[in-house]
C-alpha positions in Angstrom: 43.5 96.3 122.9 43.9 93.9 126.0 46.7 94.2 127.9 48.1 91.2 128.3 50.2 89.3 130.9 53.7 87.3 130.0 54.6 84.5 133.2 58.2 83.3 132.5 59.2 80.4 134.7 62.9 78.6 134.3 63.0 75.1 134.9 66.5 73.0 135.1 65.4 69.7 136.0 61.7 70.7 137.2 60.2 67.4 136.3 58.5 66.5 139.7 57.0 70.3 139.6 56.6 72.0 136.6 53.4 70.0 135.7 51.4 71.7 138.5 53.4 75.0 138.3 51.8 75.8 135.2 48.6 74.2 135.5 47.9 76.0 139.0 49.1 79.5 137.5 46.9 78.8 134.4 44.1 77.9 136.0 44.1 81.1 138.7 44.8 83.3 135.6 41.9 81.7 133.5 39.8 81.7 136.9 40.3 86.0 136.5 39.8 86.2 132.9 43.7 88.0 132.8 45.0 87.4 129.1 48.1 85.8 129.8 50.4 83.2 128.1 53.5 81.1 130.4 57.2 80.9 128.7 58.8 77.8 130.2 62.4 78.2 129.8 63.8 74.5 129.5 67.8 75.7 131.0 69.5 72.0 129.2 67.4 70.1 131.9 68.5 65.9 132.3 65.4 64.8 133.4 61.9 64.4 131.6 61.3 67.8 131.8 61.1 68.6 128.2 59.2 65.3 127.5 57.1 66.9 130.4 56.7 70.0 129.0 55.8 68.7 125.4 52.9 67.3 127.2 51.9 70.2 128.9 51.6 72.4 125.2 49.2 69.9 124.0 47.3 70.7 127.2 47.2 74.1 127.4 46.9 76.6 124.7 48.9 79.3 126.3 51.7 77.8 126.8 55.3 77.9 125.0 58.3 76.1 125.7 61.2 77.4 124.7 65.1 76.4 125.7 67.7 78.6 127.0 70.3 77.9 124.0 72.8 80.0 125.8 75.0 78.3 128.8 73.3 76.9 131.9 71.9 79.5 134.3 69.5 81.0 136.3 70.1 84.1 134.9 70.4 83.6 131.1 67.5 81.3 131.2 65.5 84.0 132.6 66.9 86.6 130.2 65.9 84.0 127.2 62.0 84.3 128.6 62.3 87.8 128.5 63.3 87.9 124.9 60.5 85.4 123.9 57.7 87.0 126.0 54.9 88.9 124.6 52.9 90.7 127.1 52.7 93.9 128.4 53.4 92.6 131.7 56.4 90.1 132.8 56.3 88.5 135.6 58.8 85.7 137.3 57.9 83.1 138.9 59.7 79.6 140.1 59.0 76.3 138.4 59.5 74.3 141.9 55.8 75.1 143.3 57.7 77.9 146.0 55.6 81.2 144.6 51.5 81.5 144.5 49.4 81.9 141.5 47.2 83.8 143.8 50.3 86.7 144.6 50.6 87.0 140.8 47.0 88.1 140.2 47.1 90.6 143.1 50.9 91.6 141.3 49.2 92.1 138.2 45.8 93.5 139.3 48.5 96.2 140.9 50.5 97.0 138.9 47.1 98.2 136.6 45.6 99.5 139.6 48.7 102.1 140.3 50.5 102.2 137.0 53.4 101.6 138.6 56.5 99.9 136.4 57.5 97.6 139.1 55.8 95.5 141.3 58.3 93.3 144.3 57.4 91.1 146.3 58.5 91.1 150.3 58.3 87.9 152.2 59.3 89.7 155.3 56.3 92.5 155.8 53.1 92.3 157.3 50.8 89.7 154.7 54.3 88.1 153.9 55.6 84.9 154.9 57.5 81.7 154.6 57.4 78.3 154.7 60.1 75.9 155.6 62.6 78.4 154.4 66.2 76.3 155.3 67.4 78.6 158.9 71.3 79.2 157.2 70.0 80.7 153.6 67.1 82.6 156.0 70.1 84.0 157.6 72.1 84.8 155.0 69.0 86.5 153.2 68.1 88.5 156.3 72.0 90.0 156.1 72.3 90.5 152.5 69.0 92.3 152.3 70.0 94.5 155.3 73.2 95.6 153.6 71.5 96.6 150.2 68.9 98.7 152.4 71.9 100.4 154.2 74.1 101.1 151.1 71.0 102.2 148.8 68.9 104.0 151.4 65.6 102.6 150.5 63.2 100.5 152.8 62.6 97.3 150.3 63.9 94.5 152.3 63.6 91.4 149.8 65.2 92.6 147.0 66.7 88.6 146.3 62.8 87.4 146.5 63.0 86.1 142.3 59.3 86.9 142.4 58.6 90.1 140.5 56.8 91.6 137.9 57.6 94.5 134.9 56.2 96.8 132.8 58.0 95.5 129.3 59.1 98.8 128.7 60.8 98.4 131.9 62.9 95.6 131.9 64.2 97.0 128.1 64.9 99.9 130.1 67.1 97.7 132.6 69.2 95.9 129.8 72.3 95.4 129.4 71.6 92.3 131.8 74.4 91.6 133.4 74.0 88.0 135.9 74.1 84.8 134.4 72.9 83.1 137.1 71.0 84.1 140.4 72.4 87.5 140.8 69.8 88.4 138.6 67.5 88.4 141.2 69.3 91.3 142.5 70.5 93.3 139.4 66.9 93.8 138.3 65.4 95.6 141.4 68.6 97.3 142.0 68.7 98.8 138.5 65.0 99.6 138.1 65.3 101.9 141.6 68.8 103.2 141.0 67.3 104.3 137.1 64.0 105.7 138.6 61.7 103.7 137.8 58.3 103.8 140.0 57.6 100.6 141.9 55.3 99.1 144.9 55.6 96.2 147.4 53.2 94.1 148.0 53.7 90.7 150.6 54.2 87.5 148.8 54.4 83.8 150.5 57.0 81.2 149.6 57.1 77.7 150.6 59.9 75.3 150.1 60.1 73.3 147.1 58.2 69.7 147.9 60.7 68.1 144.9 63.6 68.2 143.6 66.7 69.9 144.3 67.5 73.6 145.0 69.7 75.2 142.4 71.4 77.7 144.0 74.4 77.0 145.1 75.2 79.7 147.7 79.3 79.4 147.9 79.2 79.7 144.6 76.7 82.9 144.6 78.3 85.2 146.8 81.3 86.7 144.5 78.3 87.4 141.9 76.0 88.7 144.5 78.6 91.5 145.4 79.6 92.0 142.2 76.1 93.6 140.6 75.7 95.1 143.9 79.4 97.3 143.6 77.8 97.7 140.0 74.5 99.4 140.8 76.2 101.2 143.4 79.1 102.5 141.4 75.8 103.1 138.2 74.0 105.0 141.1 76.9 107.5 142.3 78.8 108.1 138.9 76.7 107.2 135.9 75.6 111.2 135.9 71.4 109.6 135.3 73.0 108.4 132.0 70.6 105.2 132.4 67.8 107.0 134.2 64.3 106.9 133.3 63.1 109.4 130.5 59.7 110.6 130.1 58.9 110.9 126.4 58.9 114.9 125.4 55.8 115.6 124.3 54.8 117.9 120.9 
């Protein structure tokens, strides 16, 4: 049996990107002969991103649009891919161009390679790097990251990077999921180390969107931010490994 490759990408108003999102992930993917199939998550977009998207079905055969039927967020609309996917393998990824089809297939090839159940991305080791990444939010990522290092003890230093992939066994070993909206960025990491599960970094790149408007809002983000963080911490120190890992006992 093949094993098989799930890329869930939420898109809120992604019209001016989510064309060549998909078509530039499905073409590196097809390029490597990886099974895969892409789960757009359409999160109640305004724009002609459905109509979009529509199109984009007719064009390519491993593609599925679905909507996020919960509220609006980051989060849930994320959550909602995760529910429809299929693969062996999840991976997220951006619909606004920011994250490289390339990255995923060295994620993936990985993540095969090692067997590991988790594979993050760091912008900010050697092989990593950004592109116009706004100087405030660069800031504030620098700082947040360094705090999560210092209260967890581990060296992973991008732990808000969205771009990541899972065993599926693994994320159903993260749920409950918690965040709604971008804190999910930071629950999943957070719970897959404090739960033991196994995990390598590898360097990613990210560049700026070229359209279209950021959605995070970071004034509104920082409550939720410290909020799974006081969660995984409090999970890590008093939970007894009622959430860790379990090997399967064998007969």
């Amino acid at each position: 049996m093949q094993t098989t490759l799930s890329v869930v990408i939420p898109a809120h108003n992604e019209e001016g990107s989510v064309r060549e999102t998909v078509k530039s992930i499905s073409g590196a993917l097809t390029r490597e002969h990886i099974p895969f199939e892409i789960v757009v998550v359409n999160d109640h977009s305004t724009d002609a991103t459905t109509t979009v998207l529509a199109e984009l079905v007719q064009e390519i055969p491993q593609l599925r649009a679905v909507d996020n039927k919960q509220l609006p967020g980051y989060g849930r609309t994320v959550v909602s891919g995760i529910n429809a996917a299929h693969g062996d393998y999840v991976a997220i990824m951006m619909a606004d161009l920011s994250d490289d089809p390339e990255d995923l297939v060295r994620f993936y090839r990985k993540a095969q390679e090692t067997g590991a159940d988790c594979v993050f991305g760091s912008r900010f080791i050697k092989g990593g790097a950004t592109y116009d990444y706004p100087q405030f939010k660069l800031l504030l990522n620098r700082f947040a990251n360094t705090l999560v290092r210092v209260l967890f003890g581990f060296r992973y230093n991008d732990c808000t990077n969205a771009f990541k992939l899972f065993k599926r066994d693994t994320l159903e070993g993260l749920r409950p999921f918690l965040s709604p909206h971008f804190n999910l960025t930071l629950e999943l990491p957070l719970k897959a180390i404090v739960r033991g599960y196994s995990y390598v970094v590898l360097p990613n790149s990210w560049h700026n969107r070229k359209s279209g408007v950021s959605k995070l809002k970071i004034k509104e983000m920082g409550s939720r931010y410290l909020f799974v963080l006081l969660y995984c911490l409090i999970e890590r120190h008093f939970s007894r490994g009622d959430f860790k890992k379990s090997d399967p006992v064998l007969s």
